[in-house]
Backbone as CSV, one residue per row, in Angstrom:
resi,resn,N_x,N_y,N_z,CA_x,CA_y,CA_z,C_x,C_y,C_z
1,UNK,7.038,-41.220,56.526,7.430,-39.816,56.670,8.765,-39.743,57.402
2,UNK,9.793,-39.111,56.648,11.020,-38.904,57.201,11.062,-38.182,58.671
3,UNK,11.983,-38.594,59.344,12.270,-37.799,60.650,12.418,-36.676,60.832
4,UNK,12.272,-35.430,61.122,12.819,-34.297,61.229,13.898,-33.971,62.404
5,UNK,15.416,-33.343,61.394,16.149,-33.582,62.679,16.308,-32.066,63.054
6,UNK,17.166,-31.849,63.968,17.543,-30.374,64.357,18.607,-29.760,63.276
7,UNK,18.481,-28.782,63.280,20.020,-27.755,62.392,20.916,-27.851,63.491
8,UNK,21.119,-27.303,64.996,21.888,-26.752,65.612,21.311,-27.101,66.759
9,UNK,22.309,-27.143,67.390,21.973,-27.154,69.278,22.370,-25.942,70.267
10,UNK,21.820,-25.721,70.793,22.245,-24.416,71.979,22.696,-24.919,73.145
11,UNK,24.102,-24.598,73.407,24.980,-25.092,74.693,24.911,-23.987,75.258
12,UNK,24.680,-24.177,76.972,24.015,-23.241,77.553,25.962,-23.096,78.420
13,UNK,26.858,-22.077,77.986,28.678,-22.346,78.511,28.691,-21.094,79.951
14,UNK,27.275,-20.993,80.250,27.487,-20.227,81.727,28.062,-18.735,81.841
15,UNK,28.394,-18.011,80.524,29.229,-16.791,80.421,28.150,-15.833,81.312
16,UNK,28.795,-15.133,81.847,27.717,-13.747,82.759,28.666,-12.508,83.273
17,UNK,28.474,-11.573,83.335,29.012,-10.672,83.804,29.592,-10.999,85.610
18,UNK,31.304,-10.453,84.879,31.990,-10.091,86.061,31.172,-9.929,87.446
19,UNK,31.191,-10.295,88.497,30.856,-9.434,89.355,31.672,-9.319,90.589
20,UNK,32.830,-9.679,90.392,34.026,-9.123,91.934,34.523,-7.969,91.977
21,UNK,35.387,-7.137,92.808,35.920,-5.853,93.168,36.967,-6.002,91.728
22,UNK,36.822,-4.291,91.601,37.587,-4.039,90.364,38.740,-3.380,90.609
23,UNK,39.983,-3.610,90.539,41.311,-2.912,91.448,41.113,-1.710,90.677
24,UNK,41.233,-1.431,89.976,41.086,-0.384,89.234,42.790,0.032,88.634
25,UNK,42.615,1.345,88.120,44.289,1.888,87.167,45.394,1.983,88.265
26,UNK,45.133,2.096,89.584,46.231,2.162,90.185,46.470,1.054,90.660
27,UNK,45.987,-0.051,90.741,46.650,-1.148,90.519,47.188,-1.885,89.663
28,UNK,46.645,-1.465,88.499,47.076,-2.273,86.934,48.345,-0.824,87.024
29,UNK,48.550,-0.050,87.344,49.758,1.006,87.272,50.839,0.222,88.312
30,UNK,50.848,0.007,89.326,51.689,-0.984,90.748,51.686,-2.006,89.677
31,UNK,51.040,-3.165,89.148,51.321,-4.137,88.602,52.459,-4.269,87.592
32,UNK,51.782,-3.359,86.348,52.885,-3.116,85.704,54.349,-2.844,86.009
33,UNK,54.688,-1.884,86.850,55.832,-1.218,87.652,56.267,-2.851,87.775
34,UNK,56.033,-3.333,88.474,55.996,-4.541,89.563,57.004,-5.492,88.724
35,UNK,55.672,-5.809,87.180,56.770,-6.833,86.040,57.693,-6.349,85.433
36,UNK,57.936,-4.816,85.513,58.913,-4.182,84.655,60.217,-4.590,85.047
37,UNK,60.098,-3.968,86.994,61.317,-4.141,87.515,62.027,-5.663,87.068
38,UNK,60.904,-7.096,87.882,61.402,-8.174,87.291,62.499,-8.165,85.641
39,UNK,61.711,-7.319,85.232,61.901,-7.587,83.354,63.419,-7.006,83.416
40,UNK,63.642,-5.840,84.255,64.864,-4.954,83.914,66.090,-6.092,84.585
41,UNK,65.964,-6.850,85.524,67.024,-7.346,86.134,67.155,-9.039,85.322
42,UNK,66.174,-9.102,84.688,65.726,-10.487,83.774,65.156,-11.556,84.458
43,UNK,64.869,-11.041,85.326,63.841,-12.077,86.255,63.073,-13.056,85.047
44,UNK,62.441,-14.150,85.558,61.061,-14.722,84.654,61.728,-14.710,83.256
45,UNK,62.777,-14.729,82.569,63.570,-14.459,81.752,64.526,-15.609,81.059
46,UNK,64.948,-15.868,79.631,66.134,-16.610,79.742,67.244,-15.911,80.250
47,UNK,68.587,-17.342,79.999,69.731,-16.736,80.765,70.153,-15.595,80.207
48,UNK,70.138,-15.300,78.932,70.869,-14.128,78.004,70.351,-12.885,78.820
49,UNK,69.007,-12.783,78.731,68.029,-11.909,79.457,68.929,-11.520,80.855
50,UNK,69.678,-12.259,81.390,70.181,-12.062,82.925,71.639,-11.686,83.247
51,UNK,72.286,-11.522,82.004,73.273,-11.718,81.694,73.873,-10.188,81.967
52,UNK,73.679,-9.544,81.473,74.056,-7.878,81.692,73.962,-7.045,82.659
53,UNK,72.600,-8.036,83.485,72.036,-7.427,84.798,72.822,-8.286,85.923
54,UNK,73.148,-9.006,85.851,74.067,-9.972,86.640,75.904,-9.230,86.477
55,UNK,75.762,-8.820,85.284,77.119,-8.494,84.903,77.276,-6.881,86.229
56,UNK,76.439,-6.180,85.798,76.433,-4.975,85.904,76.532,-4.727,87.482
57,UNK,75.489,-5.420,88.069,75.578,-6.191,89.738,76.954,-6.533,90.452
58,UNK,77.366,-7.416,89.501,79.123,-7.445,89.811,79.901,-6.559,89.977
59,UNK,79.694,-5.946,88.917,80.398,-4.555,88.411,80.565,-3.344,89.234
60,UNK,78.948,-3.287,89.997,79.169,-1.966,90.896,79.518,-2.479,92.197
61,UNK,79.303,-3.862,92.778,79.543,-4.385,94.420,81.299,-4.432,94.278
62,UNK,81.515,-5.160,93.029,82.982,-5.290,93.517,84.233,-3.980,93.958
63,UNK,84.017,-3.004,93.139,84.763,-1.956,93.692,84.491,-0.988,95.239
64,UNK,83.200,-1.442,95.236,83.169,-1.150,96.848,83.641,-1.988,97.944
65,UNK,83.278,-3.415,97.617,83.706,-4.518,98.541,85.648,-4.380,98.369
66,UNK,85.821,-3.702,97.450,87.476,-3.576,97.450,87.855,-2.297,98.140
67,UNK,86.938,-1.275,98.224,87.202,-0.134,98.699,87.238,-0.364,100.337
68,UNK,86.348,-0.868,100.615,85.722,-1.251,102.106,87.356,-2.184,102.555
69,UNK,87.401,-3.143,101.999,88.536,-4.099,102.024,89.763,-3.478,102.670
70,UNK,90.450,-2.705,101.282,91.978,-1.982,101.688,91.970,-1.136,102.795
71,UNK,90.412,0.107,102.735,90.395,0.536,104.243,90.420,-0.161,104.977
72,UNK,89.725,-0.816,105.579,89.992,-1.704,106.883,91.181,-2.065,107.118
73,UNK,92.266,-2.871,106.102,93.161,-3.588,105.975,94.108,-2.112,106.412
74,UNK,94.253,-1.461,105.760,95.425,-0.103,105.894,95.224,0.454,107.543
75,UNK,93.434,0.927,107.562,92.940,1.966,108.833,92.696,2.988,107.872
76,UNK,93.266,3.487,106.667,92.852,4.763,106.264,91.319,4.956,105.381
77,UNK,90.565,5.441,105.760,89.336,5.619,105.747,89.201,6.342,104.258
78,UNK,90.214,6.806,103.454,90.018,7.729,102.607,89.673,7.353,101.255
79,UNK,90.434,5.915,101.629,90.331,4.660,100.217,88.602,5.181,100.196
80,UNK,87.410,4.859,100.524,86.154,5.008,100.192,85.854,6.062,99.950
81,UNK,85.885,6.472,98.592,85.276,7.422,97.959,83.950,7.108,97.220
82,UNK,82.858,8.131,97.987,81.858,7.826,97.381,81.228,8.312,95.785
83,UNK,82.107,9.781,95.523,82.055,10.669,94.642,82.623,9.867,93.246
84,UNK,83.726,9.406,93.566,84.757,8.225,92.233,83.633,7.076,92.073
85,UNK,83.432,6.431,93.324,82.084,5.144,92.813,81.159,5.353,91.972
86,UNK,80.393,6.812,92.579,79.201,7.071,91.911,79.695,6.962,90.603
87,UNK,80.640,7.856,89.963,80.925,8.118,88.319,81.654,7.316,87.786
88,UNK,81.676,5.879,88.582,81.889,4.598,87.884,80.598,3.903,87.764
89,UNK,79.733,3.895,88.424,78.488,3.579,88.568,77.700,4.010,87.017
90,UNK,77.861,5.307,87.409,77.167,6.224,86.061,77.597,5.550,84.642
91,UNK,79.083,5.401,84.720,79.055,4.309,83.579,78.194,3.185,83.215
92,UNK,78.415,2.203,84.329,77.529,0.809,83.883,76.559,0.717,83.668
93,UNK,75.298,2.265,84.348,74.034,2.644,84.282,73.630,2.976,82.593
94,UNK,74.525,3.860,81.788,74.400,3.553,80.689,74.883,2.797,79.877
95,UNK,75.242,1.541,80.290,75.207,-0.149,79.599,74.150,-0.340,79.939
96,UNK,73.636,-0.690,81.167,72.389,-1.015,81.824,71.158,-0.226,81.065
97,UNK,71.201,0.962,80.666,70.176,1.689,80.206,70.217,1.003,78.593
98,UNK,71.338,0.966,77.858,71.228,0.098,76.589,70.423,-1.218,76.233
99,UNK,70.806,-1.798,77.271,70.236,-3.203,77.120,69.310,-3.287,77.664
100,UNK,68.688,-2.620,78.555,67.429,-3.131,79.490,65.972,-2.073,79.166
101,UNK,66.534,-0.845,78.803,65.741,-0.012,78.309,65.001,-0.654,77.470
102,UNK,65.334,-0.538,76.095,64.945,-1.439,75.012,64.185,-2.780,75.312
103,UNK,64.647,-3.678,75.928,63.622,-5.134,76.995,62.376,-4.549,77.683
104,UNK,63.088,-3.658,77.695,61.124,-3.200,78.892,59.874,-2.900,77.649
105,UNK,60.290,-1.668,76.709,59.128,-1.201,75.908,59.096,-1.571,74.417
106,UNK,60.461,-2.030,73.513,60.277,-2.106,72.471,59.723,-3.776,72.219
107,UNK,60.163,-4.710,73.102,59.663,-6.151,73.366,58.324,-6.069,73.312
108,UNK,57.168,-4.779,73.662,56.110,-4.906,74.405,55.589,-4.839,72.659
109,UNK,56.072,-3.534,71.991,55.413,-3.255,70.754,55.967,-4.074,69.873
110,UNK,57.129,-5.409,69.559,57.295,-5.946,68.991,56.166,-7.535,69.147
111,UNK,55.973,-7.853,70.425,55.346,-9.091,70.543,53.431,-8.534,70.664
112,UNK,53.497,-7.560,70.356,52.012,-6.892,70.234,51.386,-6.744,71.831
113,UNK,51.797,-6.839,72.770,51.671,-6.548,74.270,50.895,-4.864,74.701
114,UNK,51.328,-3.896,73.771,51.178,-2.667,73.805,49.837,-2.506,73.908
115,UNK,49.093,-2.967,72.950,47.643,-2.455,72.307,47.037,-3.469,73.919
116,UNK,47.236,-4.578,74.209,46.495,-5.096,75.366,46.503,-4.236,76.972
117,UNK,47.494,-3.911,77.045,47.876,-2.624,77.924,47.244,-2.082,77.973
118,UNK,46.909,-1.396,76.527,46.223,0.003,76.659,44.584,-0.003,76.799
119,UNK,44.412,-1.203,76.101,42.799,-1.780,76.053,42.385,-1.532,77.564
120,UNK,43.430,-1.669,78.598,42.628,-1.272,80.125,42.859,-0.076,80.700
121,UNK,42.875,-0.165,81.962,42.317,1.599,82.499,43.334,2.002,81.824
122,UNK,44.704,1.471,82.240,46.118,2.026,81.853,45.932,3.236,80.759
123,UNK,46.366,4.455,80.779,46.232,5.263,79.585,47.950,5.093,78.842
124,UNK,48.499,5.704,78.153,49.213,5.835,77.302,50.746,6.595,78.162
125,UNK,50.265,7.684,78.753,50.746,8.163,80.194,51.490,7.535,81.546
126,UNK,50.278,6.820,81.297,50.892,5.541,82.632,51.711,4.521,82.285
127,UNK,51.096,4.347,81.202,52.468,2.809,80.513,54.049,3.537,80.377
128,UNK,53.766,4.524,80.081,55.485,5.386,79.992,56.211,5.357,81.501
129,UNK,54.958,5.790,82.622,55.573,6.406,84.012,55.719,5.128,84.448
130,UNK,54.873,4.381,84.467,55.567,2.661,84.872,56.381,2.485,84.461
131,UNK,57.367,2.288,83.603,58.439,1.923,82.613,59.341,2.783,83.699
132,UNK,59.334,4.082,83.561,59.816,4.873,83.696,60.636,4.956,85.143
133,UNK,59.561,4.364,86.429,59.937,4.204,87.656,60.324,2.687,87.549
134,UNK,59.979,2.374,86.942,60.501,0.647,87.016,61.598,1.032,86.753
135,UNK,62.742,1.438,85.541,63.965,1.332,85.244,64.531,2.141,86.259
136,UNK,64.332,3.036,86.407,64.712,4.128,87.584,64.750,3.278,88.951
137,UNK,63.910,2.349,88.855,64.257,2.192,90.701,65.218,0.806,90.505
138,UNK,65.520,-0.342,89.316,66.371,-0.870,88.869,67.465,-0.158,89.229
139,UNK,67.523,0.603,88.634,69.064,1.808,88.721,69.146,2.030,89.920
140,UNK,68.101,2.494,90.748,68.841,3.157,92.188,68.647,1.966,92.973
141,UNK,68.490,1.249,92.975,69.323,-0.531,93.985,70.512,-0.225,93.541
142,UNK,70.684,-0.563,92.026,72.343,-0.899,91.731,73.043,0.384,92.276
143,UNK,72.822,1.256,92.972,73.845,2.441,92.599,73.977,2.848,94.042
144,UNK,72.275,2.844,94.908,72.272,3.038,96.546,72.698,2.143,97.322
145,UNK,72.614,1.038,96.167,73.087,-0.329,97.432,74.878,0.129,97.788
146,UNK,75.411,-0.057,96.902,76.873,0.123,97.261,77.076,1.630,97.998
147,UNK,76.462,2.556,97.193,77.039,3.237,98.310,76.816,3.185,99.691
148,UNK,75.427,2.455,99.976,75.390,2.507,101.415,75.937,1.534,101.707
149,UNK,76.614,0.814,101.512,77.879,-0.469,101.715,78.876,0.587,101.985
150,UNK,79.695,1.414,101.329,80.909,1.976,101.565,80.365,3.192,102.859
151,UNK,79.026,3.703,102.816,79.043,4.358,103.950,78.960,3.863,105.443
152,UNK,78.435,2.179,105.450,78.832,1.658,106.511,79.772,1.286,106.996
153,UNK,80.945,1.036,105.746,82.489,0.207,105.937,82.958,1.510,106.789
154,UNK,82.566,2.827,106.033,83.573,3.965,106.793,82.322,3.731,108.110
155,UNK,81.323,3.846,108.546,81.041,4.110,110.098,81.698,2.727,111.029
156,UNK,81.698,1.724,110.519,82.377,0.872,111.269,83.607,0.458,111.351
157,UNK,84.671,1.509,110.434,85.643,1.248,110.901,86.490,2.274,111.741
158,UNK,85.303,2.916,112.466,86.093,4.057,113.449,86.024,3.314,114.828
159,UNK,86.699,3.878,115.553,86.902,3.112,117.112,85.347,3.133,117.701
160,UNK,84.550,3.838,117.785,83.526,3.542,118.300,82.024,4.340,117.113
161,UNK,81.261,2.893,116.503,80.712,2.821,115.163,79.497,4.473,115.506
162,UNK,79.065,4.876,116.594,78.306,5.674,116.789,78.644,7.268,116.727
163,UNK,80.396,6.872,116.919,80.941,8.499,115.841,81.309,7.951,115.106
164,UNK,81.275,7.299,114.441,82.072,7.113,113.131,80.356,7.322,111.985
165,UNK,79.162,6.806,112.990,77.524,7.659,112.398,77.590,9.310,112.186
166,UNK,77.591,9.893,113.668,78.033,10.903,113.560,78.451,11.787,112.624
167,UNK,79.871,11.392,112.394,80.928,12.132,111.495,80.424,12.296,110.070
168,UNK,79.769,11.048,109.803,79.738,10.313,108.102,78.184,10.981,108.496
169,UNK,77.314,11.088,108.906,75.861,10.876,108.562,75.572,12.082,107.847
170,UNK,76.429,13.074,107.521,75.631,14.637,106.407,75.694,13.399,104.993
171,UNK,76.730,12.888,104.605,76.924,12.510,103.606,76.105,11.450,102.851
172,UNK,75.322,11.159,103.713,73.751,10.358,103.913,72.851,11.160,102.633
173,UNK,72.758,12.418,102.661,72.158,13.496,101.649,72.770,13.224,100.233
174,UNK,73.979,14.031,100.234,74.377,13.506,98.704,74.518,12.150,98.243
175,UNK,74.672,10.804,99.083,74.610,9.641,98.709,73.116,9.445,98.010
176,UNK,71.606,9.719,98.661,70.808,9.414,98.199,70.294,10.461,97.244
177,UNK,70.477,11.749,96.711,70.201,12.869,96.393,71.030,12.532,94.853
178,UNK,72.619,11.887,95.324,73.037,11.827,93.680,73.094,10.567,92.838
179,UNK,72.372,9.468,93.943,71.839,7.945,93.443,70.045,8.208,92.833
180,UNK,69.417,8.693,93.337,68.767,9.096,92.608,68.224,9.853,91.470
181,UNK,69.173,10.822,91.217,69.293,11.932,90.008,69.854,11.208,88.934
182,UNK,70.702,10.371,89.337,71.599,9.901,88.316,70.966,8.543,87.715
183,UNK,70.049,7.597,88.371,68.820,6.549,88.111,68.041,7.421,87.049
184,UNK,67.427,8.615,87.441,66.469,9.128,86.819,66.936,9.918,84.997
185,UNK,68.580,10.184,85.085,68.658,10.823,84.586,69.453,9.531,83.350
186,UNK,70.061,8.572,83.984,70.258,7.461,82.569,68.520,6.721,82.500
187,UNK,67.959,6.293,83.284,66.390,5.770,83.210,65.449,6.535,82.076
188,UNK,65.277,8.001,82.275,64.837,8.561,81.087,65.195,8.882,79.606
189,UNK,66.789,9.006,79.747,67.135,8.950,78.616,67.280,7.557,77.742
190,UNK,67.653,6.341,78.240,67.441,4.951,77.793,66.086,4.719,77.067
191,UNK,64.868,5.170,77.584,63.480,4.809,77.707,62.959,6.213,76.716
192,UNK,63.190,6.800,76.510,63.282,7.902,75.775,63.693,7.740,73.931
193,UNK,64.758,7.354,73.895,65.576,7.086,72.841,64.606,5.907,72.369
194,UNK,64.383,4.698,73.153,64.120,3.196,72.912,62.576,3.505,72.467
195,UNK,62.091,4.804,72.811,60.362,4.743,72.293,60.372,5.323,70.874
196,UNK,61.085,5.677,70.292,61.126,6.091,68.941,61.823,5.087,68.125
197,UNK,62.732,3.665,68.411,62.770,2.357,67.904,61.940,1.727,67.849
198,UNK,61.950,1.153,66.438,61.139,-0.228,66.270,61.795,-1.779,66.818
199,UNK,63.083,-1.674,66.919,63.436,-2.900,67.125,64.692,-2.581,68.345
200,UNK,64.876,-3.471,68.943,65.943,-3.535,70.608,66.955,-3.096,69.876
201,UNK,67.724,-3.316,68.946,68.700,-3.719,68.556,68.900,-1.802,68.295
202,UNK,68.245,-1.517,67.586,68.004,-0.082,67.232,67.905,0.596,68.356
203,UNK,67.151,0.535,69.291,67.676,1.280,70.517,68.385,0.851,71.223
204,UNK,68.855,0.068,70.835,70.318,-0.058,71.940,71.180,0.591,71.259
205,UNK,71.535,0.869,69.802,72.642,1.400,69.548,72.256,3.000,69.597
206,UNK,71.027,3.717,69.630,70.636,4.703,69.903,71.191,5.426,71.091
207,UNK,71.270,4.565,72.157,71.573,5.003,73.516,73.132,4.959,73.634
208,UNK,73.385,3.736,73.330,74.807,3.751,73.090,75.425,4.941,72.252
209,UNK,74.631,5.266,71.186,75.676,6.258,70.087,75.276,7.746,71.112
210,UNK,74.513,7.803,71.306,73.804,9.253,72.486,74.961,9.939,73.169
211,UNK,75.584,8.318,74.315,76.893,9.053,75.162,77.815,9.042,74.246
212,UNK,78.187,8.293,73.415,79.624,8.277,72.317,79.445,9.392,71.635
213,UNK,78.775,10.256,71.124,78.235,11.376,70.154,78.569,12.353,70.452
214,UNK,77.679,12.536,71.780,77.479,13.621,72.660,79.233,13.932,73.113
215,UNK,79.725,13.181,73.859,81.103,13.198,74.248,82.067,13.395,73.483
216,UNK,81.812,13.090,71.751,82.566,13.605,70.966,82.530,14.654,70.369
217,UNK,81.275,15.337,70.308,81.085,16.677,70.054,81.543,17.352,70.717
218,UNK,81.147,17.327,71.843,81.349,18.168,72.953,83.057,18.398,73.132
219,UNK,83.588,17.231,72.678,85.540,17.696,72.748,86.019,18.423,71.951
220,UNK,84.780,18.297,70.410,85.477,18.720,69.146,85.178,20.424,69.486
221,UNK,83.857,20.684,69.734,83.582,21.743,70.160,84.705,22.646,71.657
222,UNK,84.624,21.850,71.870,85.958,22.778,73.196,87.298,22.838,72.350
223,UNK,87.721,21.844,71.236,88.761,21.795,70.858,89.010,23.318,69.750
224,UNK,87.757,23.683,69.405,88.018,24.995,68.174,87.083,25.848,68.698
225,UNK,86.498,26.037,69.767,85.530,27.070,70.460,86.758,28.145,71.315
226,UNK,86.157,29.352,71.609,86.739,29.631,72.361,85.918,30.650,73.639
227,UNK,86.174,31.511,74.734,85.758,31.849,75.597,84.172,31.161,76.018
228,UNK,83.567,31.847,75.849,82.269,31.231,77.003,81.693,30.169,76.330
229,UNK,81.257,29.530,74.609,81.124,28.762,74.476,82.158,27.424,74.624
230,UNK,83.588,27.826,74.582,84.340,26.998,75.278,84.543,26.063,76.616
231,UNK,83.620,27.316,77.710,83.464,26.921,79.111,82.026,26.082,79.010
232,UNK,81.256,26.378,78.247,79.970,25.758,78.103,79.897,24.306,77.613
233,UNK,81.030,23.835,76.581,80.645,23.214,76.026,81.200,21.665,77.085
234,UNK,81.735,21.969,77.880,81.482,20.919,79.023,80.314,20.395,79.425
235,UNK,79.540,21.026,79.432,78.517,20.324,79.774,77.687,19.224,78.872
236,UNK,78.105,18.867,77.593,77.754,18.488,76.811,78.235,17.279,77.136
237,UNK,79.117,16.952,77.729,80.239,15.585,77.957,79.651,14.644,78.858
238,UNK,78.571,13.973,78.792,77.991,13.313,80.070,79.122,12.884,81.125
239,UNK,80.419,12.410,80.564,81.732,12.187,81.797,81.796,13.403,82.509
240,UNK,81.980,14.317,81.720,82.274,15.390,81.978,81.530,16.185,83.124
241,UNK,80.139,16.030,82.377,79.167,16.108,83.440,78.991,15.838,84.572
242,UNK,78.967,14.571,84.686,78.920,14.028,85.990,80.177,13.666,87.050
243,UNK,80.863,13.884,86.255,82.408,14.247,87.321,81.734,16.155,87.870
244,UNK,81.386,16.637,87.277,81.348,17.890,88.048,79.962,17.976,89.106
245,UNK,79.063,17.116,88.435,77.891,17.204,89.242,78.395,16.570,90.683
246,UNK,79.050,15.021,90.586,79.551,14.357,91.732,80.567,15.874,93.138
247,UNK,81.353,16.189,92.158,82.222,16.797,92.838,81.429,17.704,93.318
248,UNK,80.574,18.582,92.725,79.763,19.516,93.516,79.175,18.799,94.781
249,UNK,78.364,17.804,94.784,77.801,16.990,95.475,78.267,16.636,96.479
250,UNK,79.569,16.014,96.834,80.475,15.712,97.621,81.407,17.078,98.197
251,UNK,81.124,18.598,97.324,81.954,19.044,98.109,83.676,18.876,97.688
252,UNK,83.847,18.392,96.450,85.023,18.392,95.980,85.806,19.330,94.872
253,UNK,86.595,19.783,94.792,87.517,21.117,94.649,88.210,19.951,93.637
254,UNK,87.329,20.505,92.335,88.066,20.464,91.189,89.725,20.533,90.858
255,UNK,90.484,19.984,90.132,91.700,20.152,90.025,91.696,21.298,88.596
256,UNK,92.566,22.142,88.937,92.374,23.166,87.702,92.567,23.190,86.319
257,UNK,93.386,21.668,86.169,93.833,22.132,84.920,92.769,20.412,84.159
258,UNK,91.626,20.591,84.818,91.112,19.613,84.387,90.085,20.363,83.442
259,UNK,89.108,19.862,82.830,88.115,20.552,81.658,87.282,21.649,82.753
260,UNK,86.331,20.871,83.865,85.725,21.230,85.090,86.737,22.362,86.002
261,UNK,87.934,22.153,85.670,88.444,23.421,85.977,88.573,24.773,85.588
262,UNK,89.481,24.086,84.286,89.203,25.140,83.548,87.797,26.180,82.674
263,UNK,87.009,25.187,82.655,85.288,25.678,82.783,85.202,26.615,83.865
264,UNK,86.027,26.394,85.121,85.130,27.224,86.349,83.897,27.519,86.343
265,UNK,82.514,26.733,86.344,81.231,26.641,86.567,81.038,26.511,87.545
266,UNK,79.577,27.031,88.437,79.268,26.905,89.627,78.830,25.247,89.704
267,UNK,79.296,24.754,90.517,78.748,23.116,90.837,77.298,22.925,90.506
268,UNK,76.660,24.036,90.627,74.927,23.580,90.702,74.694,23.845,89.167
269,UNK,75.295,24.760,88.321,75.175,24.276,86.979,74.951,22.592,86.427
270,UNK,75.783,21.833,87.003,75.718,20.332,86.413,74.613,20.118,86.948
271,UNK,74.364,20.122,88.145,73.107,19.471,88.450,72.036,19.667,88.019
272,UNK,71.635,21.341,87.310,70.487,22.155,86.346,70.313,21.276,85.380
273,UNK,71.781,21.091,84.392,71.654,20.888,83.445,71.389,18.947,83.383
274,UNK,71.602,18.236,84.488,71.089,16.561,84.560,69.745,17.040,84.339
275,UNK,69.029,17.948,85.584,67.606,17.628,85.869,67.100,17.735,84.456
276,UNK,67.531,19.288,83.685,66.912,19.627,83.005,66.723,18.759,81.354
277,UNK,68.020,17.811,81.572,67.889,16.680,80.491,66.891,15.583,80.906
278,UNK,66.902,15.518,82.223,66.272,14.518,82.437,63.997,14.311,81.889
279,UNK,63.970,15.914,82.428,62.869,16.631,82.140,62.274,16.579,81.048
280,UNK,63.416,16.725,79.752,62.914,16.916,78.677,62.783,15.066,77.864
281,UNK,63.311,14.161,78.364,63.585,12.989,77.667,62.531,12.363,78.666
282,UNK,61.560,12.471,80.019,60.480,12.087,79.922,59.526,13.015,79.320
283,UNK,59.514,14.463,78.965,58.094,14.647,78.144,58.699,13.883,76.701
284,UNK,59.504,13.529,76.312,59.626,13.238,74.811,59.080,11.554,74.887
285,UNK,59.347,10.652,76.489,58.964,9.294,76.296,57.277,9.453,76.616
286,UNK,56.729,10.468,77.665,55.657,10.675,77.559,54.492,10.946,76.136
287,UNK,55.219,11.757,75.516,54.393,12.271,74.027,54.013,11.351,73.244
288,UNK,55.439,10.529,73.246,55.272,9.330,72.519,54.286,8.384,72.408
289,UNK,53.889,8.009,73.751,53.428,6.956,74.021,51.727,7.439,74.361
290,UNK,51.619,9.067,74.517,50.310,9.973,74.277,49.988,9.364,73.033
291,UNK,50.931,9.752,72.141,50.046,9.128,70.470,49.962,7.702,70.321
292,UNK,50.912,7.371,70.782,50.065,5.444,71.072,48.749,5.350,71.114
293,UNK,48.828,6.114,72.359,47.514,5.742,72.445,45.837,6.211,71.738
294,UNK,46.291,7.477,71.441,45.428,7.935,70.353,45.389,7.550,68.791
């Protein structure tokens, strides 16, 4: 009589339910934030990955470390302008928003990362507002760091550094008031644009064509407009813009025969019209990423 053997064996591999502390969504929300920032500066990254964020780093320290420089070297304190930095800043922020925007969220839905995200507490909501403060606080290092570099060069180069606090410390307000508006206001629009691409490449030229577009309309339109849509259509000019928002900010008296002059707008107009862009390009990255998830 033949042997009888087995079909199958049962390996007993120990699987059992979890049982440690569960951080829960506001930590998988901090986490995320956490790898974004890394992601925006190219941390954990190849070199290419580091390349723009390294560039851009350069880009905003060196004209302060030159500003700081000639003052000292001269005595005249006037070389440091914080109002001219910022709206050189604002430039590199939308390079920075081109290239890094796009790395944070369209990478996520190209390498299939998205759907694992969402599989946890994380809702659809939160993956946007992470993104969202991640690029944003990317931006305001690059933009607060220097200025608070040029606001120390001016307190320490007065005869005694505790008026030279004094004198400079209102300007403490608009330094952090227009480093932050201006993070939030290239951060949402980058991240905004880049959630309706399928591929980096596509939102990068999205963001890119956004300020080139916008700035050209907006001339063609002042160029054959006339009275109040004429004065209006400044605001359309993100340069434009933010030369008037800065100058309001700082307290600076437009030259008249500039666009911002000849506009004659109240200063707090520019600043309405940042927030109010800013407002609308996170509900549009928010919505987006609502139907993700549904």
């Amino acid at each position: 009589m033949s042997e009888v053997r087995a079909a199958g064996t049962i390996y007993d591999l120990g699987y059992q339910r979890y049982g440690g502390r569960r951080l829960g969504r506001l930590h998988a929300l901090r986490t995320l934030g956490a790898y974004s920032i890394r992601g925006a500066f190219g941390l954990g990254r190849g070199a290419r990955s580091k390349f723009i964020p390294s560039l851009v780093v350069g880009l905003v320290f060196l004209p302060a470390i030159a500003q700081v420089g000639v003052a000292s070297t001269t005595g005249v304190a006037a070389f440091i302008n914080y109002a001219g930095h910022l709206r050189f800043t604002a430039f590199l922020l939308a390079l920075f928003a081109a290239s890094q925007a796009p790395e944070l969220i369209v990478s996520d839905k190209q390498q299939g990362v998205l759907s694992m995200y969402l599989s946890r507490p994380l809702t659809g909501s939160d993956y946007a507002l992470a993104k969202l403060f991640a690029l944003a606080g990317a931006m305001l290092a690059l933009t607060l760091a220097p200025q608070l570099f040029l606001f120390l060069g001016k307190v320490f180069m007065a005869v005694s550094p505790w008026a030279g606090f004094k004198s400079e410390w209102r300007k403490l307000g608009p330094i952090f008031g227009g480093t932050l508006v201006t993070s939030c206001f290239m951060a949402s629009i980058g991240l905004a644009l880049s959630s309706l691409a399928g591929r980096r490449a596509y939102a990068s030229a999205a963001v890119i064509a956004f300020f080139l577009l916008t700035s050209a309309a907006a001339e063609l339109i002042r160029s054959v407009a006339t009275g109040e849509v004429k004065r209006y259509a400044v605001l359309a000019n993100p340069i434009v813009l933010f030369t008037g928002f800065t100058d309001w900010l700082f307290d600076i008296e437009a030259k008249r025969r500039t666009a911002i002059g000849r506009a004659d707008l109240p200063g707090s107009t520019y600043a309405y019209v940042i927030i109010a862009v800013c407002l609308v390009a996170i509900f549009i990255l928010v919505a987006r990423y609502r139907r993700t998830e549904a």
